[in-house]
N, C-alpha and C positions, 0 to 999 in steps of 0.2 A: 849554519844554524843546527845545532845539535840541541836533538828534543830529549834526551837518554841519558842518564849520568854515564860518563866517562869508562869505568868499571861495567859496566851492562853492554854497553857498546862495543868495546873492545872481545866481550867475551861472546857475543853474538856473532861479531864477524869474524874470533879466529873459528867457532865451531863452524862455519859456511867457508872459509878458507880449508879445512883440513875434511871436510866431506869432496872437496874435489877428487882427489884420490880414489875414493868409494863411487866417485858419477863416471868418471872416466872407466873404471873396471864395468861397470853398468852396462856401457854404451851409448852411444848418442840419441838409437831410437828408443829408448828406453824412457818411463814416464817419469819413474826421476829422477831424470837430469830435469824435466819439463817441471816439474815440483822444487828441485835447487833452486833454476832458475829464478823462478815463481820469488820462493823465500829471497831469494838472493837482494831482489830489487825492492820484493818490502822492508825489509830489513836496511837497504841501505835509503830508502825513502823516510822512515822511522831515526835514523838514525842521524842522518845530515840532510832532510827538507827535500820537496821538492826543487828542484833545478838546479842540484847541488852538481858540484864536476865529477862527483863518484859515481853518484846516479847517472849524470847525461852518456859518461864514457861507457860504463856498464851497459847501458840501453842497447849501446852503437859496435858491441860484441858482436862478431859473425862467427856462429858455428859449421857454417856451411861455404862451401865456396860460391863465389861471388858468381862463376859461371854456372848457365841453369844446371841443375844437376842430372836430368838425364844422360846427360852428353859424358859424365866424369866418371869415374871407378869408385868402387867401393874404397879402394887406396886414398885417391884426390878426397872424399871427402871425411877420411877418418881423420889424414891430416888438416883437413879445416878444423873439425873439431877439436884436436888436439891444441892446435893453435888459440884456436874461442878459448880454451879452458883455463891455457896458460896465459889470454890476457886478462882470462878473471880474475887467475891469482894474484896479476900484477896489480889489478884493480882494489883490492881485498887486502892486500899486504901496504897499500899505500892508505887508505881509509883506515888500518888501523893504526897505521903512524902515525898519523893527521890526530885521531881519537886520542892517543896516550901523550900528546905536546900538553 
């Protein structure tokens, strides 16, 4: 279910695909990554409904490692993050194929 004409959709998610770059430089404590985020998931809620599979997999993104994070280095958890961001992209680059069919 796409609420958005096709052209608006597409061009919303590649501007949230190509700010990954700019959030990753950020860092992850950083409050906008916490603002991407934010937009990432209205945007794909506006875009393809809720309980769409862009949305549900987007939700189910881990930026952090799975073990509690006291226990992990600053290292284990940038590569989580790094990880998170790169399945956003996969997430983001697949939503916009979906949009321009």
């Amino acid at each position: 279910m796409m609420t958005l004409a096709s052209d608006e959709i597409v061009c919303e998610l590649e501007r949230l695909l190509d700010q990954i770059g700019w959030v990753r430089a950020r860092g992850r404590g950083a409050p906008d990554f916490l603002a991407w985020k934010e937009e990432t998931d209205a945007a794909l809620r506006r875009c393809f409904g809720e309980g769409s599979r862009h949305l549900s997999d987007f939700a189910l993104v881990r930026y952090t490692p799975a073990t509690h994070s006291a226990f992990l280095d600053d290292n284990a958890q940038e590569v989580a993050f790094q990880r998170g961001l790169e399945r956003a992209r996969a997430i983001l680059e697949a939503a916009i194929l979906e949009a321009e069919e």
